[in-house]
C-alpha positions as CSV (number, residue, x, y, z in Angstrom):
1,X,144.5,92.4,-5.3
2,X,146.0,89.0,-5.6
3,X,149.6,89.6,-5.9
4,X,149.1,92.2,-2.0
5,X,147.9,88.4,-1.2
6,X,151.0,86.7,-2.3
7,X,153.1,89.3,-1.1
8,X,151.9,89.4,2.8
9,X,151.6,85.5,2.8
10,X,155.8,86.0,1.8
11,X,156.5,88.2,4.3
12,X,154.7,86.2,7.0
13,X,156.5,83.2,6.0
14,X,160.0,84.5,6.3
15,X,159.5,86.4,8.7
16,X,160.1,83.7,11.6
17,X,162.7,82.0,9.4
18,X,164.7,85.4,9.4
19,X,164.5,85.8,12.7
20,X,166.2,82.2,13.2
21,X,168.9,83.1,11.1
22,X,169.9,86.4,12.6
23,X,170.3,84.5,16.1
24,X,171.9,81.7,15.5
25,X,174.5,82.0,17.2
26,X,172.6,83.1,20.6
27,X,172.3,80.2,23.5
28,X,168.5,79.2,24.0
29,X,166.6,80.8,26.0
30,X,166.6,80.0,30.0
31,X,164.0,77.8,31.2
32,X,161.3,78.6,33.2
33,X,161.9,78.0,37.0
34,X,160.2,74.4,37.9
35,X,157.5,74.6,39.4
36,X,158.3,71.6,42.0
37,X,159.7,74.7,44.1
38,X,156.7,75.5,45.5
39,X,155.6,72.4,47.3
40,X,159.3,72.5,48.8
41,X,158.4,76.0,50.5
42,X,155.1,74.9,51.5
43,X,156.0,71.5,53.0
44,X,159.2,73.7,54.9
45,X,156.3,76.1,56.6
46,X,153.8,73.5,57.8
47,X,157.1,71.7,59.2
48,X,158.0,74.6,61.3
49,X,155.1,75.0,62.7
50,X,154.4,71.2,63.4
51,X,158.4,71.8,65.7
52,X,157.1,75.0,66.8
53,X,153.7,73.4,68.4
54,X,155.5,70.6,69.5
55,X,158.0,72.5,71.3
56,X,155.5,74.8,72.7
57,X,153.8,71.7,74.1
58,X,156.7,70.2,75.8
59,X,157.3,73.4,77.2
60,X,153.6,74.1,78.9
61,X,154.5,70.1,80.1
62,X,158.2,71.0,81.6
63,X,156.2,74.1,83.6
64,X,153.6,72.6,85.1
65,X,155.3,70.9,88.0
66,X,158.7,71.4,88.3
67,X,160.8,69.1,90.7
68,X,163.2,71.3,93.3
69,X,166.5,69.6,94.3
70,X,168.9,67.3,92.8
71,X,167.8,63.5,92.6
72,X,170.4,60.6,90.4
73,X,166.6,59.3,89.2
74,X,164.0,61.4,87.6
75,X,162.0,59.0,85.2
76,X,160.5,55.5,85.8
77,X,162.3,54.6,83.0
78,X,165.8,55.2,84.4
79,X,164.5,53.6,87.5
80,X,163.7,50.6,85.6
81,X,166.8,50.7,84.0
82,X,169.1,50.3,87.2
83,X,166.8,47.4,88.5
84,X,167.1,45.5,85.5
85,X,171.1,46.0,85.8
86,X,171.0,44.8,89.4
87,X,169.6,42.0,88.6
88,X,171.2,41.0,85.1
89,X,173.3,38.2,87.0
90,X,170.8,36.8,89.0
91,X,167.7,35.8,86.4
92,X,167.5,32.9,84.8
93,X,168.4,33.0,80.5
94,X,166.0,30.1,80.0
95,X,163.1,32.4,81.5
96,X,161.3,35.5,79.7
97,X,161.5,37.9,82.4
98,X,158.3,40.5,82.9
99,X,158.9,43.9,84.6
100,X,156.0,45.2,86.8
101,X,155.5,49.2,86.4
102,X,156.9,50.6,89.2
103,X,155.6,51.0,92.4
104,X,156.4,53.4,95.5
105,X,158.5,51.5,98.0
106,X,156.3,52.3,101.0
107,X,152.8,53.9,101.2
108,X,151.7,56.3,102.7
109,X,155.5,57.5,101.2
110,X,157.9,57.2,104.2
111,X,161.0,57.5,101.3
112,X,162.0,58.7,98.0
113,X,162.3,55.5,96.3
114,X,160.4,53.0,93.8
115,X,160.0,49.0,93.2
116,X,160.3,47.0,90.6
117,X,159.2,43.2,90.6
118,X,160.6,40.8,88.2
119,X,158.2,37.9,87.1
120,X,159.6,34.6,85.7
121,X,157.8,33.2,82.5
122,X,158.8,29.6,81.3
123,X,157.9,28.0,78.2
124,X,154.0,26.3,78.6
125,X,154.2,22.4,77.3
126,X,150.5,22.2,76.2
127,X,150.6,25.6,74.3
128,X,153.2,27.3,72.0
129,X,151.6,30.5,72.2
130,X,151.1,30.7,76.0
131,X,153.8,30.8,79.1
132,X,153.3,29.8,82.1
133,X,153.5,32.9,84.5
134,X,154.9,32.6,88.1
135,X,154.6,35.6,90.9
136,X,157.4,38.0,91.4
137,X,160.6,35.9,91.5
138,X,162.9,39.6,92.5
139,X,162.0,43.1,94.3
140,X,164.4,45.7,93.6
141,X,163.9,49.1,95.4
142,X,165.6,51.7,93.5
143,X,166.8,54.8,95.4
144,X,165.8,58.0,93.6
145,X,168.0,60.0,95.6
146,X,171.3,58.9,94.9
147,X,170.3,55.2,92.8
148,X,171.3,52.5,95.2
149,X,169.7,49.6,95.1
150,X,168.3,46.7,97.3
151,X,167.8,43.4,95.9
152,X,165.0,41.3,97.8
153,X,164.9,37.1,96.2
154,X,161.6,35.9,96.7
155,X,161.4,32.7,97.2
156,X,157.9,31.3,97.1
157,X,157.3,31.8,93.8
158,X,154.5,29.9,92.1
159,X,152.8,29.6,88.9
160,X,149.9,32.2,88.7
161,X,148.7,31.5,85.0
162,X,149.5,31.3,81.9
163,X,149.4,34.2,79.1
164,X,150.7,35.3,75.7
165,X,153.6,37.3,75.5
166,X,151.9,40.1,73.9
167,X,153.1,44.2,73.9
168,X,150.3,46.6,74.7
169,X,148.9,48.9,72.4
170,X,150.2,52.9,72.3
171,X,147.3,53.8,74.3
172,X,147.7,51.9,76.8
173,X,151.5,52.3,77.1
174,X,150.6,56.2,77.4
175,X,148.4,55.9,80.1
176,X,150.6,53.4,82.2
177,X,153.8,55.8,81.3
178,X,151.5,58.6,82.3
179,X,150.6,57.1,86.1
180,X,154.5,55.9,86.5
181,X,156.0,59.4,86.0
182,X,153.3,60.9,88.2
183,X,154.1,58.2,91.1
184,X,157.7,59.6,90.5
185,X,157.4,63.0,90.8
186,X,155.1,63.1,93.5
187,X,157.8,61.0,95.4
188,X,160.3,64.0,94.3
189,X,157.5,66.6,95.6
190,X,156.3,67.5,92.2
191,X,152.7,66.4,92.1
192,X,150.2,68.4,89.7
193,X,147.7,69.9,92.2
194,X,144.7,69.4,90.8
195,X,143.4,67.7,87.3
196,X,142.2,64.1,86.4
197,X,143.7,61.4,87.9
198,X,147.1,60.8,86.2
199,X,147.5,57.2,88.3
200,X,144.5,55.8,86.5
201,X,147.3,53.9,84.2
202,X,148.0,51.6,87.0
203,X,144.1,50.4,87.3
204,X,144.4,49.9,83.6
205,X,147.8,47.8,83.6
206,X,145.7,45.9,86.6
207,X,142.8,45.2,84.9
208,X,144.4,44.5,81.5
209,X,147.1,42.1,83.1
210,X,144.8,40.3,85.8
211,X,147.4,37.4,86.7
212,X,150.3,40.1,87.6
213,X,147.6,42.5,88.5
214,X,146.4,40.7,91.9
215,X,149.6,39.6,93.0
216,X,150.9,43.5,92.9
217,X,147.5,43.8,94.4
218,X,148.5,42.2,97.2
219,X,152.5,43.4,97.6
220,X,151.3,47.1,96.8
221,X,147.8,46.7,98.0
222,X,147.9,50.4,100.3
223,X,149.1,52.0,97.0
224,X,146.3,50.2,94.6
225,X,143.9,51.3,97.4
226,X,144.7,54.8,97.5
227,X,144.6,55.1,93.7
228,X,141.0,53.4,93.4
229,X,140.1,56.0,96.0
230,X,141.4,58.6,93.7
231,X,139.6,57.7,90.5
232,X,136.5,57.8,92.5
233,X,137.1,61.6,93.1
């Protein structure tokens, strides 16, 4: 009985080491595909769907009030754009320059065109973290039809406060971006029929900017008027 012992305790021994020696000259084994893959397929999917939903978005956006005709200016921000260029000469490099949203030339519409008003801010000698804010020093109507532009000085310009020189916060860029392109397109006969009221960014930029806020108040004040009306339903 003790030498069957000895004898399978032999076998079991060489057995591997046999094995090892037969094979020798064999390359390793492959290894095992990582396991990192996965992750890579999963974070691809989720990505694809994220464009897909975006895309989708943008669409429903693009459909909702399409504008007929051919206009040079579509966006407030190309608008803005061409009133900053006529002007480029004409302001003063020792002043910070503020840009009003822009605002519809007439009310009630008569013409397919905006306004931009350029506000002069000068460094404040009792505060480094204040300027001193004057009214609109330029108007600049922008032609959305073919782009032209009419440059109005304004002369009586005064110091109406003095503020910090502060950018607003993503919400309330949104909502002012939000009433801008709705002034535009309704100038370009695309209005949304129904809904909340997409100007209400206007009131905002009003209320959070009180010194520019009543003096477009009182340039714009039909305009400003009709969109109070309008968040009142």
């Amino acid at each position: 009985m003790p030498r069957a012992l000895v004898l399978l305790s032999f076998v079991v021994v060489l057995g591997p080491g046999c094995a090892r020696g037969k094979h020798d000259a064999a390359p390793p084994p492959a290894a095992a595909a990582p396991v990192e893959q996965r992750p890579v397929d999963e974070f691809a999917f989720v990505s694809t769907a994220n464009n897909e939903e975006a895309a989708k978005e943008q669409a429903d956006e693009d459909e909702e009030a399409p504008i007929a005709g051919e206009f040079a200016v579509k966006t407030p921000e190309v608008a803005k754009e061409i009133a900053e260029r006529a002007v480029a000469d004409r302001l003063d490099p020792k002043k910070t320059w503020q840009l009003s949203p822009v605002m519809p030339t007439t009310w009630p519409m008569r013409e397919r065109a905006v306004t931009v008003y350029f506000y002069p801010m000068a460094a404040n000698p009792h505060s480094l973290q204040h300027y001193q804010l004057f009214s609109a020093a330029f108007r600049v109507d922008v032609s959305l039809v073919d782009g032209t532009t009419k440059v109005v000085p304004i002369t009586k310009s005064k110091m109406i406060g003095t503020v910090k020189d502060t950018r607003p916060t993503s919400l309330e860029r949104r909502e002012l971006d939000l009433a801008e392109a709705s002034l535009v397109r309704r100038l370009l006969g695309a209005d949304p029929a129904n809904g909340e009221n997409a100007y209400w960014g206007y009131l905002k930029f009003i209320h959070e900017h009180p010194e520019i806020g009543k003096d477009l108040e009182r340039r714009s004040g039909a305009f400003v008027k009709w969109v109070r009306q309008k968040d009142k339903g």
